[in-house]
Kinemage of the C-alpha trace (Angstrom):
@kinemage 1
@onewidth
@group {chain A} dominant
@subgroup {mainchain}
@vectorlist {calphas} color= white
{ca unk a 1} P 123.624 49.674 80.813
{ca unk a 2} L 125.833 48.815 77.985
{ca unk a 3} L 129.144 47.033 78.177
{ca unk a 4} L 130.670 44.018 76.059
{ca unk a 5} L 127.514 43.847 73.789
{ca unk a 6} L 125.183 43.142 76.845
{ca unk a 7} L 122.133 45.588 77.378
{ca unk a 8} L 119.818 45.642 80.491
{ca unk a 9} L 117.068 48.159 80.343
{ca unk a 10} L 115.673 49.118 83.956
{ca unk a 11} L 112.222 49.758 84.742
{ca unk a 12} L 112.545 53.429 84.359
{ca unk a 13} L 114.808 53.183 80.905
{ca unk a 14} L 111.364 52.233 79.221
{ca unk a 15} L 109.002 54.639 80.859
{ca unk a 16} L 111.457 57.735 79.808
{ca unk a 17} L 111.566 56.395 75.870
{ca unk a 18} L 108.249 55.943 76.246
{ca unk a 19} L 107.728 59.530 77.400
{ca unk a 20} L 110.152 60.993 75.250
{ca unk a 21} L 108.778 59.301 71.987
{ca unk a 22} L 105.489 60.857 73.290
{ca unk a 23} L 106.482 64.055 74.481
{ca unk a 24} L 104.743 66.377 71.880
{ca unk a 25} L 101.089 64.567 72.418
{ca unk a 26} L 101.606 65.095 76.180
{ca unk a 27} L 99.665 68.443 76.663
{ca unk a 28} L 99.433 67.148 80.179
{ca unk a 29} L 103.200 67.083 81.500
{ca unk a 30} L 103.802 70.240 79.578
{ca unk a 31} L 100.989 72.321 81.164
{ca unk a 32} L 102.115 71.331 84.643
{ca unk a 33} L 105.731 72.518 83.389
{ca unk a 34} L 105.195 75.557 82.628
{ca unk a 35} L 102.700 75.921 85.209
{ca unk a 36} L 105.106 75.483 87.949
{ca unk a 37} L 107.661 77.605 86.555
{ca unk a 38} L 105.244 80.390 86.207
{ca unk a 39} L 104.266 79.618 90.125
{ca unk a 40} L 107.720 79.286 91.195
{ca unk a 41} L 109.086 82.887 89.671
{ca unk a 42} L 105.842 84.357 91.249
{ca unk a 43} L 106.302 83.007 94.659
{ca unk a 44} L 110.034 84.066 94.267
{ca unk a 45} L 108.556 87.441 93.613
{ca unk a 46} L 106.203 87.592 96.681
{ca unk a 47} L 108.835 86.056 98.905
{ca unk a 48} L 111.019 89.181 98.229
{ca unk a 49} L 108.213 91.953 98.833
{ca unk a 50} L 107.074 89.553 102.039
{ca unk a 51} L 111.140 89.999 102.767
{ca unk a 52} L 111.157 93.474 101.835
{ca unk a 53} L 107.972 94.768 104.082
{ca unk a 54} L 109.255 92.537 106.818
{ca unk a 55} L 112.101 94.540 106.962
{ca unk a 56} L 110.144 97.811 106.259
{ca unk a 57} L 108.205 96.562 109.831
{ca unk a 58} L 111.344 96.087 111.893
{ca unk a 59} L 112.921 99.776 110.244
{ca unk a 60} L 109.837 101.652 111.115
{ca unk a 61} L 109.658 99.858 114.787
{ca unk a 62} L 113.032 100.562 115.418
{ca unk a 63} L 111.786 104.717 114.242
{ca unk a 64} L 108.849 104.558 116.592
{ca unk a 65} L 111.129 103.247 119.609
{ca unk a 66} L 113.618 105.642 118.760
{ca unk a 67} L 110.852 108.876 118.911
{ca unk a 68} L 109.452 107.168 122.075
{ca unk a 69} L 112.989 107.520 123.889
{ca unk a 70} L 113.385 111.127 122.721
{ca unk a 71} L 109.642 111.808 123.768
{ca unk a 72} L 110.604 110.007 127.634
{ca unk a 73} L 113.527 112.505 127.613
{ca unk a 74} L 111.741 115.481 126.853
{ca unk a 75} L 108.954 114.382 129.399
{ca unk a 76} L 111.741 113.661 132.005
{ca unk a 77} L 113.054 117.247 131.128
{ca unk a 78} L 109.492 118.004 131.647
{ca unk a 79} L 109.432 116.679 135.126
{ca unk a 80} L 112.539 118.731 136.060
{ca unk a 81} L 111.641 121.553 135.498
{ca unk a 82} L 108.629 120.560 137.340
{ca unk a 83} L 110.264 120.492 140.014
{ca unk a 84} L 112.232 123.410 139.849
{ca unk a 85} L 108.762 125.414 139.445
{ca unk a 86} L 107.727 123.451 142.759
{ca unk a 87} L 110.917 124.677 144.704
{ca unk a 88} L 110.472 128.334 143.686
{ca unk a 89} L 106.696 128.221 144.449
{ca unk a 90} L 107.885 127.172 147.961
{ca unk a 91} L 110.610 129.844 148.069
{ca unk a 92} L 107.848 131.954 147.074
{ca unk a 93} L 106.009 131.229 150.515
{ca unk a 94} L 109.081 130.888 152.607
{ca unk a 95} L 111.190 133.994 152.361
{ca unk a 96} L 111.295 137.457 152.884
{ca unk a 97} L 108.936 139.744 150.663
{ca unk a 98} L 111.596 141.774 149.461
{ca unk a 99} L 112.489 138.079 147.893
{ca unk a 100} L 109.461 136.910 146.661
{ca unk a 101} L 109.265 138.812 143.306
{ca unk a 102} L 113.301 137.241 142.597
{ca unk a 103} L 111.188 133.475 142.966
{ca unk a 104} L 107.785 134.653 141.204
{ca unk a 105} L 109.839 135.627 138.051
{ca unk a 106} L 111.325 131.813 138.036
{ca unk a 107} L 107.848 130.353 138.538
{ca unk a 108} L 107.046 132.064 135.677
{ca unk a 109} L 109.772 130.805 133.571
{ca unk a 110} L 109.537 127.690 134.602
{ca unk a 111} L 106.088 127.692 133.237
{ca unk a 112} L 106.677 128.968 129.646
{ca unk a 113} L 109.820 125.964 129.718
{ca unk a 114} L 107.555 123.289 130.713
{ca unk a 115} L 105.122 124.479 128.193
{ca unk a 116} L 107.479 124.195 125.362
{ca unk a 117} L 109.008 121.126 126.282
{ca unk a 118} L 105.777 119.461 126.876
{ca unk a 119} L 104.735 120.547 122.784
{ca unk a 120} L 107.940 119.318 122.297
{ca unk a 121} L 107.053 115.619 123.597
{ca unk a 122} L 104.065 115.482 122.241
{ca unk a 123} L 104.992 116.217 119.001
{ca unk a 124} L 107.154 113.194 119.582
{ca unk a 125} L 104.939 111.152 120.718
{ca unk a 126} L 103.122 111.780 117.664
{ca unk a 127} L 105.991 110.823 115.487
{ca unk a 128} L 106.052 107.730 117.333
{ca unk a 129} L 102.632 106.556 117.390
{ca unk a 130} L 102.947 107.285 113.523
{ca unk a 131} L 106.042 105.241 112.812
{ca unk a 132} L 104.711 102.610 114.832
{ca unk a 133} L 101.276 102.531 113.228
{ca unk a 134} L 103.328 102.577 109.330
{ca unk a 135} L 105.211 99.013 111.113
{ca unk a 136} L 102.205 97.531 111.818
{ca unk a 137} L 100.925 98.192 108.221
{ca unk a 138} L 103.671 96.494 106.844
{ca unk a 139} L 103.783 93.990 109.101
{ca unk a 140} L 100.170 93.209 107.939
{ca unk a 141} L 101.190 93.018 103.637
{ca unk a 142} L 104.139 91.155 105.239
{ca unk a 143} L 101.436 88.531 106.317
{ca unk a 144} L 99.553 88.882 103.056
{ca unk a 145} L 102.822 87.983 100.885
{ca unk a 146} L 103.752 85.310 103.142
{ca unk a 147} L 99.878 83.537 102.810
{ca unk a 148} L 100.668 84.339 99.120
{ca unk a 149} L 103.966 82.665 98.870
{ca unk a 150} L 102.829 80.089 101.030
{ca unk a 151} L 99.417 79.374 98.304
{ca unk a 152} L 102.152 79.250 95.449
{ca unk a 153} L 103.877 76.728 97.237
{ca unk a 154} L 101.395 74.499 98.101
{ca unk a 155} L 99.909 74.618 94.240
{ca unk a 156} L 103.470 74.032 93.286
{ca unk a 157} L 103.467 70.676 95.334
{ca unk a 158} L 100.218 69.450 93.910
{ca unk a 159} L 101.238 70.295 90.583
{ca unk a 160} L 104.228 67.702 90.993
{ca unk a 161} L 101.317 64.791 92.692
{ca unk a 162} L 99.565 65.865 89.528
{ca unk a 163} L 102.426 65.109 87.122
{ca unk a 164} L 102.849 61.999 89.006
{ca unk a 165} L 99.820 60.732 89.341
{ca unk a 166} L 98.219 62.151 86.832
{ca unk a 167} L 95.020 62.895 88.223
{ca unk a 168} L 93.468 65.695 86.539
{ca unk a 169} L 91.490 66.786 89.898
{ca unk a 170} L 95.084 67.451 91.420
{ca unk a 171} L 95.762 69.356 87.721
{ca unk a 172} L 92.500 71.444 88.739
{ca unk a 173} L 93.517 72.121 92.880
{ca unk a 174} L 96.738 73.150 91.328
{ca unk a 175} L 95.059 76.155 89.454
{ca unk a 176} L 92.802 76.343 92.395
{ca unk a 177} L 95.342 77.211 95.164
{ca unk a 178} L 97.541 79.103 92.430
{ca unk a 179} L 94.504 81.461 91.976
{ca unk a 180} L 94.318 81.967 95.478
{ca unk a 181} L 97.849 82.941 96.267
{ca unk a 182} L 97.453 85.508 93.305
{ca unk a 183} L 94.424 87.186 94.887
{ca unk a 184} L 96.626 87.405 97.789
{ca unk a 185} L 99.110 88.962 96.024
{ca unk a 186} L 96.957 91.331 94.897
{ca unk a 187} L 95.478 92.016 97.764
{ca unk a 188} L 99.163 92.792 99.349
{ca unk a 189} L 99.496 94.631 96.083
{ca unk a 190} L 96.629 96.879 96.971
{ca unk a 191} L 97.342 97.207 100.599
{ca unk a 192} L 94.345 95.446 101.433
């Protein structure tokens, strides 16, 4: 602080001179710089695809449990006519003979319906099973770019002990865990 010709330096005030005097023969500080924002706009990167797939998994879900519901309707539909088959194949034993062809013919139809309606919910069913299995392949790079991002952040914390310290074995389990959350990246990368 300066006022009235009186200067105090504090502790720091020397250490930052110091440093800045120094600053182009400290390879050191200026590795972990860069190094951390290369880590940080890469971890920004694989936060947004973990983001993206996440939402990828909830969109394809939300597909699957909307083919399931149309599948249970067509199965209910199913059902009814089910039961319509069931009344005529009674009517079929319970009136008149004269009658019986009138109930036969509905039997009949009823069969062809349910047979239709019953390709009908399976080809939903289908559709569902596949929507749900595309969710849970998403939700599995989701994991991959979250252990990622999460390998980028840790590095980033030891490369500011590092800078602090500066103890080159935290320099070296910087690159360490920054590898790592690249391979995971990549492996999210290649669906793996």
């Amino acid at each position: 602080m300066s006022g009235a010709g009186f200067h105090v330096h504090g502790p720091h005030d020397h250490e930052l001179e110091h440093a800045a005097h120094h600053a182009d023969k400290d390879r050191f500080a200026g590795t972990i710089a860069v190094m951390t924002a290369i880590l940080a706009t890469v971890g920004a990167l694989f936060a947004y695809m973990g983001g993206a797939t996440q939402a990828n998994a909830g969109l394809y879900k939300n597909n699957a449990a909307i083919k399931k519901t149309e599948a249970s309707n067509q199965w209910n539909y199913y059902q009814a006519k089910s039961s319509k088959q069931n009344l005529s194949e009674l009517a079929v034993a319970l009136v008149p003979a004269e009658r019986r062809p009138q109930y036969l013919a509905e039997v009949e139809r009823y069969k062809n319906e349910k047979a239709e309606i019953k390709l009908a919910a399976d080809k939903l069913e289908a559709e569902a099973q596949d929507w749900s299995a595309r969710s849970d392949a998403q939700m599995h790079l989701h994991h991959r770019w979250a252990q990622a991002t999460t390998a980028l952040q840790i590095s980033i914390a030891l490369a500011a002990m590092a800078l602090l310290t500066r103890r080159k074995w935290l320099e070296w389990g910087m690159f360490g865990v920054a590898a790592i959350g690249v391979a995971l990246g990549a492996a999210a990368l290649l669906h793996v």
